[in-house]
C-alpha positions in Angstrom: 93.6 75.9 88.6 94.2 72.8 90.8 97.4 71.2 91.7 99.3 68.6 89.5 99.2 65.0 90.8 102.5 64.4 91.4 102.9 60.9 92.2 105.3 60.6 96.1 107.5 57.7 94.9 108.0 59.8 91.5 108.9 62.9 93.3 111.3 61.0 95.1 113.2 59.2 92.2 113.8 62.3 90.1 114.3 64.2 93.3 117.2 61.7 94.3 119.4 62.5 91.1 120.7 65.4 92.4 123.7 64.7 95.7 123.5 66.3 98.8 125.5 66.3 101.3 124.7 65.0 104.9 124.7 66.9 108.3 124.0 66.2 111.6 122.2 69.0 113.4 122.7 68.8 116.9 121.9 70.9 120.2 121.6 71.2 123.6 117.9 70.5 125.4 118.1 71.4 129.2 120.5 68.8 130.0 119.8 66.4 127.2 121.8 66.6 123.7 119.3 66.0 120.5 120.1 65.7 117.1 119.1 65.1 113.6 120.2 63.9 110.3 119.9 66.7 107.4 120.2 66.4 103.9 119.1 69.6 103.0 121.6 71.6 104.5 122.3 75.3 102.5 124.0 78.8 102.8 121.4 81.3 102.8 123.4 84.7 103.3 126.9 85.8 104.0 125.6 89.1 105.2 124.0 89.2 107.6 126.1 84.8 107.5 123.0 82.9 107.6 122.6 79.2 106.7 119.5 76.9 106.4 118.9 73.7 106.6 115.0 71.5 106.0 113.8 69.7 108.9 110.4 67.3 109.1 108.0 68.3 110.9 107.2 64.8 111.8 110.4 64.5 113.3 111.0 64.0 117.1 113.9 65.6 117.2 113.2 68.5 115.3 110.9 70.3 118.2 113.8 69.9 120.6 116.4 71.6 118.9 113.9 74.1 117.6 112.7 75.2 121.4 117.0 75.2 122.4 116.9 78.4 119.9 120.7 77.3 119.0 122.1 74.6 116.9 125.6 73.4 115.8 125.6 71.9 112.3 128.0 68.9 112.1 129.5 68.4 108.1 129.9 64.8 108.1 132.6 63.1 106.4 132.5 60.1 104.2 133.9 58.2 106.7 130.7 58.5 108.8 128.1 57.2 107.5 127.0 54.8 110.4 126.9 57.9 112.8 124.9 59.6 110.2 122.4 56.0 110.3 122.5 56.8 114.2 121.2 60.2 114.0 118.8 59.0 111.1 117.1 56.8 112.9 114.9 56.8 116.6 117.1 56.3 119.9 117.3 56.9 123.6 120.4 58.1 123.1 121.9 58.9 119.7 125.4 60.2 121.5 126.5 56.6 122.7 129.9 56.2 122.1 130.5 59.1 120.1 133.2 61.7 120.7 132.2 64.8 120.3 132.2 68.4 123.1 130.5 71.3 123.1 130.0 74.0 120.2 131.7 77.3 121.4 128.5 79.8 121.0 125.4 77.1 121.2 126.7 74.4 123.7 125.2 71.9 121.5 127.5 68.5 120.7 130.0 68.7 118.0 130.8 65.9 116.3 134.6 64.6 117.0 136.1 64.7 113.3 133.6 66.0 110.7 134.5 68.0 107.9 133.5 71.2 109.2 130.8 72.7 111.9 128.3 75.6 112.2 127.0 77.0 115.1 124.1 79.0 114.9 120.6 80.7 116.7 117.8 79.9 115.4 116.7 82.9 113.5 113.7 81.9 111.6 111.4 79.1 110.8 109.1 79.0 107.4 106.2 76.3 107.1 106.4 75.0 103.9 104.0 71.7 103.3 105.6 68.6 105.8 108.7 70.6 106.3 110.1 73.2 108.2 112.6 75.7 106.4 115.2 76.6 109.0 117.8 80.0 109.1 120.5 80.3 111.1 122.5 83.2 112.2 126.1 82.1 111.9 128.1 82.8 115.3 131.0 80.5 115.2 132.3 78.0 112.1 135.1 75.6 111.3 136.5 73.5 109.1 138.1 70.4 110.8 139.3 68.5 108.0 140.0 68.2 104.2 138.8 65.1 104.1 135.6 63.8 101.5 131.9 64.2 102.5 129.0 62.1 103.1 127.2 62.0 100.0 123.8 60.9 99.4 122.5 60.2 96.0 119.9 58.0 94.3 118.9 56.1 98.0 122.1 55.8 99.1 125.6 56.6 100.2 127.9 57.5 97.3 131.6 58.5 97.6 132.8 62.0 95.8 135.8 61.6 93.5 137.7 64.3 92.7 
């Protein structure tokens, strides 16, 4: 049987009718600090607490954090959507003029006033067509703030009302 022709723009349209919230995914490379923007960000297990998260393998960033073996996953909140541009984007240095110190298990940046954060090691990574599927273990989590998330839905930013 071969494989539907699925046309990419298609995929995408549908695809962006259903929110997601936005992460940064940050860690610690030597002496350099690396992150990524993630919009695929999950809970995978609460025992043994694993998370997950979908990174590109095209990425630049995405090799860095994945030799580090740890990771801290920063919750954005709707309040930061230029940061999450930042980390979206290519840069020499994504951490410029950001706040932000150092996870308690990982060592890798958290974000001064997300939502929440994760910090994790890397416990697996699944190939799955131009993504990789990341797990987590869970060693340290918190939320920071009550505030709204970064939403992204149909292309864009949206704001949650509640």
């Amino acid at each position: 049987m071969s494989e539907p022709a699925i046309d990419p723009a298609k995929f995408r349209q549908v695809l962006g009718h259903f929110p997601t919230g936005v992460t940064v995914v940050t860690a610690r490379d030597g002496d350099r600090r690396v992150g990524l923007a993630v919009g695929s960000f999950f809970s995978v297990s609460l025992d043994p607490p694993l998370v997950g998260f979908c990174a590109g393998s095209q990425s630049s960033s995405w090799p860095r954090i994945r030799e580090a073996g740890r990771f801290c996953v920063n919750i954005l909140s709707a309040a930061q959507e230029e940061e999450c541009r930042v980390f979206a984007g290519k840069s020499d240095d994504k951490f410029a003029g950001l706040g932000y110190d150092a996870a308690p298990f990982s060592g890798a940046p958290r974000i001064h006033d997300v939502l929440a954060w994760v910090d994790c090691a890397l416990e697996t990574v699944h190939e799955a067509g131009d993504h990789d599927i990341v797990v987590g273990r869970v060693h340290d989590l918190e939320v920071q703030s009550e505030g709204h998330p970064l939403v992204f839905f149909r292309g864009g930013y949206a704001q949650l009302e509640r």
